[in-house]
VEXLUMPA-886665 format. One record per residue (C-alpha): x, y, z; residue in one letter. Coordinates in steps of 0.5 Angstrom, whole numbers, always signed. Layout:
BEGIN
+-------+-------+-------+-----+
:     x :     y :     z : res :
+-------+-------+-------+-----+
:     X :     Y :     Z :   A :
...
+-------+-------+-------+-----+
***
This chain:
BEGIN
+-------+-------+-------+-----+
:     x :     y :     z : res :
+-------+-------+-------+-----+
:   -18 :   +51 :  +202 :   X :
:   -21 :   +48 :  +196 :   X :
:   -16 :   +43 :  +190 :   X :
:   -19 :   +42 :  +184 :   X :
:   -17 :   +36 :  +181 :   X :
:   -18 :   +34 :  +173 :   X :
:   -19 :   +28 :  +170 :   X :
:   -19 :   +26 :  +163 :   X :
:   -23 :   +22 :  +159 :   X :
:   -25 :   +21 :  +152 :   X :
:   -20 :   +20 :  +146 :   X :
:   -13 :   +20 :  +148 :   X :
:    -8 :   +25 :  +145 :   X :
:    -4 :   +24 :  +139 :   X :
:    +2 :   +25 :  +143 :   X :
:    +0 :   +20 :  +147 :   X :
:    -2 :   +15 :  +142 :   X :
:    +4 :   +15 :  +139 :   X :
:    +9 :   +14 :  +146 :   X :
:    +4 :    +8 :  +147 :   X :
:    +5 :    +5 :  +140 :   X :
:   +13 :    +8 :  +141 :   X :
:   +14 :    +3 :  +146 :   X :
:   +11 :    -3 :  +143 :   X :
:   +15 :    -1 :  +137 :   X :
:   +18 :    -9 :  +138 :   X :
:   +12 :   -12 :  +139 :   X :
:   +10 :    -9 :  +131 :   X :
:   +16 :   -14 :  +129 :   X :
:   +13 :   -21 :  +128 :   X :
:    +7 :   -17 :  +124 :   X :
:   +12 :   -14 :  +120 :   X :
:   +17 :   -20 :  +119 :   X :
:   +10 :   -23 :  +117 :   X :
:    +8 :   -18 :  +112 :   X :
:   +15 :   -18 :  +109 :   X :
:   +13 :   -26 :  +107 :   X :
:    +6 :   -24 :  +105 :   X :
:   +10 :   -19 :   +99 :   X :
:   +15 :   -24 :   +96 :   X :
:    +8 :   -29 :   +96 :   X :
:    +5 :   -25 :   +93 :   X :
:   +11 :   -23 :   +88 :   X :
:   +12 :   -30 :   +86 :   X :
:    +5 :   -31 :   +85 :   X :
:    +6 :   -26 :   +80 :   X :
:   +12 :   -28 :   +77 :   X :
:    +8 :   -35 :   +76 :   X :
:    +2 :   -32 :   +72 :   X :
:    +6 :   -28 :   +68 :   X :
:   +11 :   -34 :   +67 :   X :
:    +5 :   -39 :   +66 :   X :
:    +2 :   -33 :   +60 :   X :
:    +9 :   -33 :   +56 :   X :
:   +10 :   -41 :   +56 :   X :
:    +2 :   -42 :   +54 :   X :
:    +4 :   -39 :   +48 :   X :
:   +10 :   -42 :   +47 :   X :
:    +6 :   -48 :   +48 :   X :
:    +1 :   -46 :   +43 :   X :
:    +6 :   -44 :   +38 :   X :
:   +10 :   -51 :   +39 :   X :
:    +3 :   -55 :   +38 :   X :
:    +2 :   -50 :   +30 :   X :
:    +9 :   -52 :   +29 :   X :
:    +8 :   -60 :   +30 :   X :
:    +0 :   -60 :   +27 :   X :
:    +1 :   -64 :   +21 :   X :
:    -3 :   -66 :   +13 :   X :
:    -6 :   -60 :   +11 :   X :
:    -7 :   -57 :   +17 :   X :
:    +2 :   -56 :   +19 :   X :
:    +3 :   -49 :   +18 :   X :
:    +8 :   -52 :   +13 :   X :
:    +3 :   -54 :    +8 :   X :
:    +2 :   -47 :    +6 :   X :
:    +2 :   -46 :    -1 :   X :
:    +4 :   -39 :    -6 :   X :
:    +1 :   -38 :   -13 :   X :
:    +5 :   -33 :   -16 :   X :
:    +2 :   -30 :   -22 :   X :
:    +7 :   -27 :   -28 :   X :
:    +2 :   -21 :   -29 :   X :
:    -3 :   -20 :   -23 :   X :
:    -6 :   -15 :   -28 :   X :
:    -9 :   -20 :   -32 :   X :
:   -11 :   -26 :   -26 :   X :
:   -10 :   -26 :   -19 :   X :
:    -9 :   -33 :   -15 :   X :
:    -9 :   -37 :    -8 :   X :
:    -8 :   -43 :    -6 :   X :
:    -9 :   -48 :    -1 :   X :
:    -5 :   -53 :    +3 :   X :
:    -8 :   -58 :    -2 :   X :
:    -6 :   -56 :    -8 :   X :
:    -1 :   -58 :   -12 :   X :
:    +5 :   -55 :   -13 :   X :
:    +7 :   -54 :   -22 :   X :
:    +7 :   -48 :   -27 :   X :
:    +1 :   -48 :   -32 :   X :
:    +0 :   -43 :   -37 :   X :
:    -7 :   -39 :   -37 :   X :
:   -10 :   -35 :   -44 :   X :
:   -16 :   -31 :   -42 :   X :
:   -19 :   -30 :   -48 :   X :
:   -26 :   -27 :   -46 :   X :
:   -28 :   -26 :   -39 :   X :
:   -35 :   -28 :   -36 :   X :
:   -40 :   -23 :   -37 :   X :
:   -47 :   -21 :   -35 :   X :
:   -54 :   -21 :   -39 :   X :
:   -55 :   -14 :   -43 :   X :
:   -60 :   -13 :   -47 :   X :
:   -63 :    -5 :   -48 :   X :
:   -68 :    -1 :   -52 :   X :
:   -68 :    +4 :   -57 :   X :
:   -65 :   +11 :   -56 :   X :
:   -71 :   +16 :   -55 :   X :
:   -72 :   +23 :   -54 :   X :
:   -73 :   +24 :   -47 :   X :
:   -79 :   +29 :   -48 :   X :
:   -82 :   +25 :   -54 :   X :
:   -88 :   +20 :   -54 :   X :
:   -87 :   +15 :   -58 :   X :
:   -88 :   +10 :   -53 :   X :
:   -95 :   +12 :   -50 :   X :
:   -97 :   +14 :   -57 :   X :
:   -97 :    +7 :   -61 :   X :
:  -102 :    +6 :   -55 :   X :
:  -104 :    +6 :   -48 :   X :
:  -106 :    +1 :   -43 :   X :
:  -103 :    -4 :   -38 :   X :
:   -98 :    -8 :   -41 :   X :
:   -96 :   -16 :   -39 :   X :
:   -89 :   -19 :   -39 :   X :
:   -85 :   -24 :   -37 :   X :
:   -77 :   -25 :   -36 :   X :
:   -73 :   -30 :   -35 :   X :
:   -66 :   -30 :   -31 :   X :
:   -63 :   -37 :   -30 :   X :
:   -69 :   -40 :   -32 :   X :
:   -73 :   -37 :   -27 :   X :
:   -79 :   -33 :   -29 :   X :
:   -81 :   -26 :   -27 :   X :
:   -87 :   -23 :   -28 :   X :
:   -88 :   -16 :   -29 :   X :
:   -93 :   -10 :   -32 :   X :
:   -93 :    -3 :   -34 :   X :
:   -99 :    +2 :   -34 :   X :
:   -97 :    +8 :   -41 :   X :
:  -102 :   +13 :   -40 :   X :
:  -103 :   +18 :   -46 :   X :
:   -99 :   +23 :   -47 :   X :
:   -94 :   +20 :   -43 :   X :
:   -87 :   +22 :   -45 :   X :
:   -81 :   +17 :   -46 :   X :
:   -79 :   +17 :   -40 :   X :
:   -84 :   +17 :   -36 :   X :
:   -85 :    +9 :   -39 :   X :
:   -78 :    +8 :   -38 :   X :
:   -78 :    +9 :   -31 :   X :
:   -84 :    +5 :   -30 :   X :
:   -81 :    -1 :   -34 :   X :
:   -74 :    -1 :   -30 :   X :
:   -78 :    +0 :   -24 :   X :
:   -83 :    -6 :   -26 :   X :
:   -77 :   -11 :   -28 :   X :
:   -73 :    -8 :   -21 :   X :
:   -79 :   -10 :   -17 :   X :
:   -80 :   -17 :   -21 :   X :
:   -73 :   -19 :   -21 :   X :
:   -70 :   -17 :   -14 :   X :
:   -63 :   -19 :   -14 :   X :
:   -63 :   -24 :   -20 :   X :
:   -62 :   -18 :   -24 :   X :
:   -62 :   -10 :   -26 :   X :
:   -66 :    -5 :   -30 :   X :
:   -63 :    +2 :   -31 :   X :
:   -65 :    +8 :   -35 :   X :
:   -59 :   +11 :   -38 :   X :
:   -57 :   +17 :   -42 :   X :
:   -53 :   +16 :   -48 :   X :
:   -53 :   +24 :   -49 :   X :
:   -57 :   +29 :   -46 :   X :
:   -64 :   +30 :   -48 :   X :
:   -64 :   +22 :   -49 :   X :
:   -66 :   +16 :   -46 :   X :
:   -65 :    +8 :   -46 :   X :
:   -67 :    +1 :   -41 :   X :
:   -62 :    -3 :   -40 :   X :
:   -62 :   -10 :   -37 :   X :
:   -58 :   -14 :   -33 :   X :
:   -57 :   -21 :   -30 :   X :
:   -53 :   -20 :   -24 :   X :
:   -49 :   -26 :   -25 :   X :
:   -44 :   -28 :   -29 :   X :
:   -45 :   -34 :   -35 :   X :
:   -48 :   -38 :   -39 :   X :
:   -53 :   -41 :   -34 :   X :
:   -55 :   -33 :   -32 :   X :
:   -58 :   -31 :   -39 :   X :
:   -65 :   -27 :   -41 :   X :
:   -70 :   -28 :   -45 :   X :
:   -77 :   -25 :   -45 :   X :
:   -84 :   -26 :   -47 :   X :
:   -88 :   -20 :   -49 :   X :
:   -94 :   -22 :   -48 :   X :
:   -98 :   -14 :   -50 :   X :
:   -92 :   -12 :   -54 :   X :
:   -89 :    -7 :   -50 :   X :
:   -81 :    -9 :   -51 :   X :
:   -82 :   -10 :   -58 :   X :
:   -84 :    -3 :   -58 :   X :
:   -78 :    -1 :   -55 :   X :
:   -74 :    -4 :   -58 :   X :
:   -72 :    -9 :   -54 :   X :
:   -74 :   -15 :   -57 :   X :
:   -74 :   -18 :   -64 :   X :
:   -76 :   -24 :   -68 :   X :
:   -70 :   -27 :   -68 :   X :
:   -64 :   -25 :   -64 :   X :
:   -61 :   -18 :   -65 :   X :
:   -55 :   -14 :   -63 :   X :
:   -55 :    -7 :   -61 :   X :
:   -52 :    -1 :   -63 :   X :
:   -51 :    +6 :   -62 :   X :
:   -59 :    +8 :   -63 :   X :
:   -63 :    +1 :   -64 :   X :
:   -65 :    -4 :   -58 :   X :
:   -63 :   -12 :   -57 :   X :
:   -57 :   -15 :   -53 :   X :
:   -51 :   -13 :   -52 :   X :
:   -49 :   -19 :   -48 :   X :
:   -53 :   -26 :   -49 :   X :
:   -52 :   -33 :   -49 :   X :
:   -53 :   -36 :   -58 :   X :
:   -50 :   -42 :   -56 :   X :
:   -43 :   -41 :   -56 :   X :
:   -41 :   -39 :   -50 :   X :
:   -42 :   -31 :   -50 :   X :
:   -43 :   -30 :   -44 :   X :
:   -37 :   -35 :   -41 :   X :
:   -30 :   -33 :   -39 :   X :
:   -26 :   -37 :   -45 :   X :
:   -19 :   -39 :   -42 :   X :
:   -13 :   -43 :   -45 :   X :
:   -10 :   -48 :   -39 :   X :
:    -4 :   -51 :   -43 :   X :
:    -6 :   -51 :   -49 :   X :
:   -14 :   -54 :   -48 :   X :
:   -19 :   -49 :   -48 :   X :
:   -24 :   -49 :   -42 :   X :
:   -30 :   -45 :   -40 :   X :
:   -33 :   -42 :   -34 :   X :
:   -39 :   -37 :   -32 :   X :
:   -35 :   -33 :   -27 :   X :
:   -29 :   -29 :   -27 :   X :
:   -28 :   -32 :   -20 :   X :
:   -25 :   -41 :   -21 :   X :
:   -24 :   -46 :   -17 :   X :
:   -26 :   -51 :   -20 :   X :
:   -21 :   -51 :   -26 :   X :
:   -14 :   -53 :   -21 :   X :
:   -16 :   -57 :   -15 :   X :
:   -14 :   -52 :    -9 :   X :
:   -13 :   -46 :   -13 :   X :
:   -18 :   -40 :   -14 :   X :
:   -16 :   -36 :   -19 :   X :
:   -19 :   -28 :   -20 :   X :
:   -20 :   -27 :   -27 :   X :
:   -19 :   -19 :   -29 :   X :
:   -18 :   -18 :   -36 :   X :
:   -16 :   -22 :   -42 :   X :
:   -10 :   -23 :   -45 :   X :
:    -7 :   -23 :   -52 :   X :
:    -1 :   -28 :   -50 :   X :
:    +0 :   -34 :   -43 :   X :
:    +0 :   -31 :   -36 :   X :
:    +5 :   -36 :   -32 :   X :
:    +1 :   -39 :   -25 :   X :
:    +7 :   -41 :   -21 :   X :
:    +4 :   -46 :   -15 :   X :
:    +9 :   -48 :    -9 :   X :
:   +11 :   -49 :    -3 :   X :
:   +10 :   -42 :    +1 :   X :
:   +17 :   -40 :    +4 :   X :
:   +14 :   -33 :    +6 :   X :
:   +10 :   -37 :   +11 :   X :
:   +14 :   -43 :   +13 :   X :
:   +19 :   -37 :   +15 :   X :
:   +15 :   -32 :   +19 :   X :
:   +11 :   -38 :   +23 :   X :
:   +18 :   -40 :   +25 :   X :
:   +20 :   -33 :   +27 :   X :
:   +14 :   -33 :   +31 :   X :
:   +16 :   -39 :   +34 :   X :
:   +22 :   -35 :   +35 :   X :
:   +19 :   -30 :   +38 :   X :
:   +16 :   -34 :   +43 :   X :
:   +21 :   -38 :   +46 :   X :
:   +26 :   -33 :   +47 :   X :
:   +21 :   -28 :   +51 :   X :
:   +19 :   -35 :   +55 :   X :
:   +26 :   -37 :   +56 :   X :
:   +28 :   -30 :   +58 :   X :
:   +24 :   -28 :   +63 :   X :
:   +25 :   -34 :   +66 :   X :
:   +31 :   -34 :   +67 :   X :
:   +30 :   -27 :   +70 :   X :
:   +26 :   -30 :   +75 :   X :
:   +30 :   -36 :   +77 :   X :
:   +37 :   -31 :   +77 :   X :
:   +42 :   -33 :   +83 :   X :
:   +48 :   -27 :   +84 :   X :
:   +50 :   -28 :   +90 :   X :
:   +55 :   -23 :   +89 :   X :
:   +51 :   -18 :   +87 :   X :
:   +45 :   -20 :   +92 :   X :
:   +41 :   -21 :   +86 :   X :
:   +36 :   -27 :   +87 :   X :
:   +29 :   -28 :   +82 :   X :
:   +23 :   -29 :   +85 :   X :
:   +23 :   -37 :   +83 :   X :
:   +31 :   -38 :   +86 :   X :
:   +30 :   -41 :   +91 :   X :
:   +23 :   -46 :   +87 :   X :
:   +27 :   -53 :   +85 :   X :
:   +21 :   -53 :   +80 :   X :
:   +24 :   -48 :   +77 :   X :
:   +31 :   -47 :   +77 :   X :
:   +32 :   -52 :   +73 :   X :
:   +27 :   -50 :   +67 :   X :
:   +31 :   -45 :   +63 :   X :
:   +37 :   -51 :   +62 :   X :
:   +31 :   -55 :   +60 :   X :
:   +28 :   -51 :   +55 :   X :
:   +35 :   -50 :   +52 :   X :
:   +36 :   -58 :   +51 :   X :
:   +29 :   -58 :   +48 :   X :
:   +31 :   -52 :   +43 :   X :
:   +38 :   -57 :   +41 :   X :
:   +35 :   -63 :   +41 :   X :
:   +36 :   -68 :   +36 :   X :
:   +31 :   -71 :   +32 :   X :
:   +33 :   -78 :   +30 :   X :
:   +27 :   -80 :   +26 :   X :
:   +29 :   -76 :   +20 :   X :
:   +32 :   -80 :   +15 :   X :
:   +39 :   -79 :   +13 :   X :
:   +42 :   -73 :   +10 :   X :
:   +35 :   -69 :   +12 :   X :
:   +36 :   -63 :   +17 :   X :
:   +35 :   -66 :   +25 :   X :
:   +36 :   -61 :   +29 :   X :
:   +34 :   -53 :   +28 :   X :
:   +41 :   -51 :   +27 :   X :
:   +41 :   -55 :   +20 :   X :
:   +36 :   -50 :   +18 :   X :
:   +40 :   -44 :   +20 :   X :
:   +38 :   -44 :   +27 :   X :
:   +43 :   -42 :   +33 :   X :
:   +42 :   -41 :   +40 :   X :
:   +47 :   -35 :   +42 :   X :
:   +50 :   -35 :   +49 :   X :
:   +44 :   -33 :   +53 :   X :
:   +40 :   -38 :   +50 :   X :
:   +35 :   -35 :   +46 :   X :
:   +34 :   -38 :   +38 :   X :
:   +35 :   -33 :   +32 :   X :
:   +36 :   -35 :   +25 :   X :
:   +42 :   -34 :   +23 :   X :
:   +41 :   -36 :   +15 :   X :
:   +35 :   -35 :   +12 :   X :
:   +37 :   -36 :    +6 :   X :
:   +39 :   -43 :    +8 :   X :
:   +32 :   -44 :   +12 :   X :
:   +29 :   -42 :    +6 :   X :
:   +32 :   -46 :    +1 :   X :
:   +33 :   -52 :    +6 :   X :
:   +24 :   -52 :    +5 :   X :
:   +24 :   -51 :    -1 :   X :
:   +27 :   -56 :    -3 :   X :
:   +24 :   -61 :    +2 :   X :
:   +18 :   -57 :    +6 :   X :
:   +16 :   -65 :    +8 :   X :
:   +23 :   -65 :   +11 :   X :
:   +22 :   -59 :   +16 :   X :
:   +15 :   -60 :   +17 :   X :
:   +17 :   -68 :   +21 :   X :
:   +23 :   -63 :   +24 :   X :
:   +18 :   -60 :   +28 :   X :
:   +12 :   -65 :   +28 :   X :
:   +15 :   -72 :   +28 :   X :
:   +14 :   -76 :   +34 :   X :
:   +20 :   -74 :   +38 :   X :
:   +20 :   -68 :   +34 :   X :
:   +22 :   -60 :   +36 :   X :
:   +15 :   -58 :   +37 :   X :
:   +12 :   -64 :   +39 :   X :
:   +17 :   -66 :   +45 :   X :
:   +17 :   -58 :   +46 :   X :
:   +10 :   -58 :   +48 :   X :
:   +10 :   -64 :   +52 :   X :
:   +14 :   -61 :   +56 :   X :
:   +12 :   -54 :   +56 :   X :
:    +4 :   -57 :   +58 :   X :
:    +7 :   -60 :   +65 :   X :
:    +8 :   -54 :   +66 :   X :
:    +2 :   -50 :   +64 :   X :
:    -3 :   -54 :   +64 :   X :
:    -9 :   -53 :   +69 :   X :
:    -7 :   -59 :   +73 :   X :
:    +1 :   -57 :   +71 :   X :
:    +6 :   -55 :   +76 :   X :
:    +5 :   -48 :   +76 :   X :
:    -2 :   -49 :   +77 :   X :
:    +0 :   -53 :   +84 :   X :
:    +5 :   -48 :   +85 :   X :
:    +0 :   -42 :   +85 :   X :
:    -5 :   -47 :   +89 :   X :
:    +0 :   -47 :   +95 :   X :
:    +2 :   -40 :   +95 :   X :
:    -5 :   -38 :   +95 :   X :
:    -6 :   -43 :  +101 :   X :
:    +1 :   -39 :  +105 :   X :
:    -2 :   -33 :  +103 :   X :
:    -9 :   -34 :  +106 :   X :
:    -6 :   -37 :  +113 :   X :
:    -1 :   -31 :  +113 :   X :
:    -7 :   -27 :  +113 :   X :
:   -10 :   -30 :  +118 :   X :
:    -5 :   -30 :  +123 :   X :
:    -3 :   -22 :  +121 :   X :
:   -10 :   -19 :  +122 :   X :
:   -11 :   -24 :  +129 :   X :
:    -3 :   -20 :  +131 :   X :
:    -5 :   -14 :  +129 :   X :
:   -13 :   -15 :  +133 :   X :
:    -9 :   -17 :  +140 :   X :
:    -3 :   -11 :  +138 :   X :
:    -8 :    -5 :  +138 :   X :
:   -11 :    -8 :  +145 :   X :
:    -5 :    -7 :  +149 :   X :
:    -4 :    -1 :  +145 :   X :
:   -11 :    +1 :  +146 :   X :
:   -10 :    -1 :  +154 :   X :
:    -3 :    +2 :  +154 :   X :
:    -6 :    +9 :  +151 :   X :
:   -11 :    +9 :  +157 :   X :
:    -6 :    +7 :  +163 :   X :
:    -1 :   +13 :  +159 :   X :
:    -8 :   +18 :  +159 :   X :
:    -9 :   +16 :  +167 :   X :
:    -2 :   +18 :  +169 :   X :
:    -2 :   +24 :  +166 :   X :
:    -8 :   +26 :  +168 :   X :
:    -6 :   +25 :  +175 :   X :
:    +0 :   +29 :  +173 :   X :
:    -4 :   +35 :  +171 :   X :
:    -8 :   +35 :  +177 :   X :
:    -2 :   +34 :  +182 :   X :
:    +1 :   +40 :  +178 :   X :
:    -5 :   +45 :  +178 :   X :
:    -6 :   +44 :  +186 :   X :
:    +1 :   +45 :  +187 :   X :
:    +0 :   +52 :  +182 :   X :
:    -6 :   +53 :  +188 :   X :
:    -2 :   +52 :  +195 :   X :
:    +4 :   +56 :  +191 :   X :
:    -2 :   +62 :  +191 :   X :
:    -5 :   +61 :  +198 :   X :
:    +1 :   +62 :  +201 :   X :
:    +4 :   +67 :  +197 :   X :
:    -3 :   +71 :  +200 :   X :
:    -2 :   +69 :  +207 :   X :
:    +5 :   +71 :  +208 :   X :
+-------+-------+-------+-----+
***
């Protein structure tokens, strides 16, 4: 009589993997305790990043606020134009606040000068002769030299375009030369400087006589009509060219309808004349002092509220921030609402001290809104000084308020020092999980193998009783 025995090797059974990992279920705990620790490290290390974001950006809200000169967001100026058809008007911070009245008599225009109507088909051009023709225009007192080739028989349009395309070529940017239709069938060359003013006038020399022939020039300056050539726009000594304004009663001239040197700080966009004063209003900008502010605002609050979600303690509810339990933190929201209250006693008497003078409040939660615009708006027209030292005094909301908030967000701030040690905790964490979880997977593996052996040993016992059962069933 034979007994076949069975013996398993290889991998073990999924069955028996998971008895071995079942038994040593208990020594999983201090992997997963530690697991828990590593997920509310990295949380808070989040929560740090997140929280740091939103305080630099009330820092750098805060630090505009309490910029000062012509730099504070509060030295902003608005220029206000009663026909905006006429002018148009921005300031700077430097610019001085008042009313002035503007009379735009003549706007600033280009050097024109044109030829003769011709007929299209025509050759009166190359019919008074032909040859290469010299020339020279000067544009703000630089001379281009140009020529121009006329071929008998050509027609009058092909010497136009020959004469605009030479002029085009010669002058580059300083200037322009166009053949146009007046009606169908005719042409004339039109001339132009591509600046404005006075200093931007044309004159020519007709060395060969060509212009002359054209109607372009003349023996003594010459205005152009419906049909005959000469300037449309030149400079005859009296400001033909420049913009003619009246400021206040006293006449001024420019040669550009685009000022910045008549009121210091201003630059005014003239568009068309007028036959009475357009009124330029200068003043302190109330539109941007009140949106700045209620950015300021915005970033507080968000600052603010997120914060106190990350530090919340309710025990009732078990509802406990990421930061509860910091000592760092669970102060801060505290202290950044005494910040937004403070009082700045450098602000002379009768000036507003805090930012609930400006209509300011902080609701229950904390968190700032205006609850009077009308009296924010109104308290800085009257005094933007007042408000800029509010926020950028030395104990100023926005100085004392960056100051703080820089010891938290700086890179060597407290948030900083608090990331650097969590990083720190998560590295020795991880460092401890991978060296449990390498030790816990051999004892399993060792436990799968021993599991493996019994149940081998099992299986053989089991197949030679099945094996005796059937030899004795066959000798009885």
């Amino acid at each position: 009589m034979s007994v076949n025995t069975t013996t398993r090797t290889g991998t073990v059974s999924s069955a028996i993997s998971q008895l071995a990992a079942a038994l040593l279920s208990t020594q999983q705990q201090p992997i997963t305790t530690l697991q828990s620790r590593l997920s509310s490290l990295n949380t808070r290390s989040s929560v740090l990043s997140t929280l740091k974001t939103r305080l630099l950006a009330l820092h750098d809200e805060a630090q505009m606020l309490a910029r000062a000169g012509t730099l504070s967001p509060f030295a902003a100026k608005a220029a206000n134009v009663s026909d905006t058809s006429v002018l148009t008007a921005s300031a700077g911070a430097g610019a001085a606040s008042g009313a002035v009245a503007i009379t735009v008599n003549q706007l600033a225009r280009r050097a024109t000068h044109v030829s003769d109507v011709l007929a299209d088909t025509g050759t009166t051009i190359s019919g008074g002769g032909t040859g290469t023709f010299n020339f020279t225009v000067t544009i703000a007192g630089t001379a281009y030299n140009a020529s121009v080739t006329v071929n008998g028989g050509d027609t009058n349009k092909t010497v136009l375009d020959n004469v605009a395309a030479a002029i085009t070529t010669a002058v580059g940017s300083a200037g322009s030369a166009v053949r146009v239709q007046p009606s169908t069938g005719q042409s004339r060359l039109s001339i132009s400087s591509t600046n404005t003013g006075a200093a931007n006038k044309i004159t020519f020399t007709d060395t060969d006589g060509l212009l002359a022939r054209l109607g372009v020039v003349h023996g003594s300056p010459t205005a152009a009509t419906d049909t005959t050539g000469g300037y449309v726009y030149d400079d005859l000594g009296g400001h033909e060219l420049d913009a003619k304004l009246v400021v206040d009663g006293l006449t001024y001239y420019r040669d550009s309808n685009t000022v910045t040197d008549l009121l210091n700080g201003v630059t005014l966009t003239f568009k068309a004349t007028s036959a009475s004063p357009v009124t330029l209003k200068i003043q302190p900008d109330a539109d941007a002092a009140v949106n700045e502010i209620k950015t300021f605002i915005g970033k507080y609050n968000d600052a603010l509220s997120y914060l106190k979600q990350a530090t919340v303690i309710d025990a009732k509810n078990s509802n406990f921030g990421p930061l509860s339990g910091d000592s760092h933190y669970v102060l801060l929201p505290a202290q950044l609402r005494a910040a937004g209250a403070a009082i700045v006693g450098s602000q002379a008497a009768g000036m507003p001290n805090s930012l609930t003078a400006l209509g300011i409040q902080a609701g229950r939660d904390g968190t700032l809104s205006i609850t009077d615009e009308s009296k924010l708006r109104d308290t800085f027209t009257a005094n933007p000084t007042a408000v800029q030292n509010l926020f950028g005094a030395a104990d100023g909301v926005a100085t004392q308020l960056t100051s703080f908030v820089d010891r938290y967000s700086s890179f060597s701030g407290i948030i900083v020092g608090s990331q650097s040690s969590i990083t720190s905790q998560i590295s020795f964490l991880n460092d401890r999980i991978s060296r449990l979880q390498a030790n816990l997977a051999k004892k399993q593996a060792a436990l799968e193998q021993q599991l493996a052996t019994q149940q081998a040993t099992l299986n053989a016992l089991s197949q030679q009783q099945a094996q005796i059962q059937n030899f004795m069933a066959r000798t009885s």
